[in-house]
C-alpha positions in Angstrom: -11.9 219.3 198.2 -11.2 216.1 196.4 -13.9 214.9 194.1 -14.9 211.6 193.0 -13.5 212.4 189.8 -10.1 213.0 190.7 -10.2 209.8 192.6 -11.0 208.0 190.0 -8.1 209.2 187.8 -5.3 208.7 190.8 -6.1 205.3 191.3 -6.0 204.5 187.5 -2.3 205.6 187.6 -1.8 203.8 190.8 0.1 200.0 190.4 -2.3 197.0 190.2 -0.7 196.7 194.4 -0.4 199.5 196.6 -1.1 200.2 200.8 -3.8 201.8 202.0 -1.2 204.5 203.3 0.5 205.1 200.1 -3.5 206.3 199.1 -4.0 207.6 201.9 -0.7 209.6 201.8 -1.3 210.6 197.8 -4.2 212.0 198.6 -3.5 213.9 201.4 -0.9 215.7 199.5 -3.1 216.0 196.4 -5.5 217.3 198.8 -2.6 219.8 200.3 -1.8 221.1 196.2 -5.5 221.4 195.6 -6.1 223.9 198.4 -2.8 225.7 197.8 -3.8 226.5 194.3 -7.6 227.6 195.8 -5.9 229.8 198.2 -3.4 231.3 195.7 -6.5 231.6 193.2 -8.3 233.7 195.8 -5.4 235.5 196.8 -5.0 234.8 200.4 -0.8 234.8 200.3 1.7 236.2 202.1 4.3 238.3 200.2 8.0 236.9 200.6 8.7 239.9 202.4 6.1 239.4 204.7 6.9 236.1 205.1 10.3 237.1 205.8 9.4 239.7 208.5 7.7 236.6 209.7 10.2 234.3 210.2 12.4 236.6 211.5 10.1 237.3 214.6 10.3 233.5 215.2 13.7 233.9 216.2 13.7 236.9 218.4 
């Protein structure tokens, strides 16, 4: 979850003129990182041969 903090700190390195969607867009990928990293922290991955085995049932 994004906090007001981070907020903060992206729209300091944003230019003085920017759209909404650019935002809207940066934050949805910081947003995106943010919960990768949670996920990885906690362990909930797939190995890449599980992943693999995955993709490969896509195509069958």
């Amino acid at each position: 979850m994004l906090t007001k903090e981070i907020l903060k700190k992206q729209l300091e390195n944003f230019p003085d003129q920017f759209s909404i969607d650019e935002l809207i867009e940066h934050l949805i990928l910081l947003n995106k990182i943010e919960n990768g990293n949670k996920q990885s922290e906690e362990n909930n991955v797939i190995s890449d041969s599980d992943l693999d085995k995955e993709i490969e049932q896509w195509f069958k």
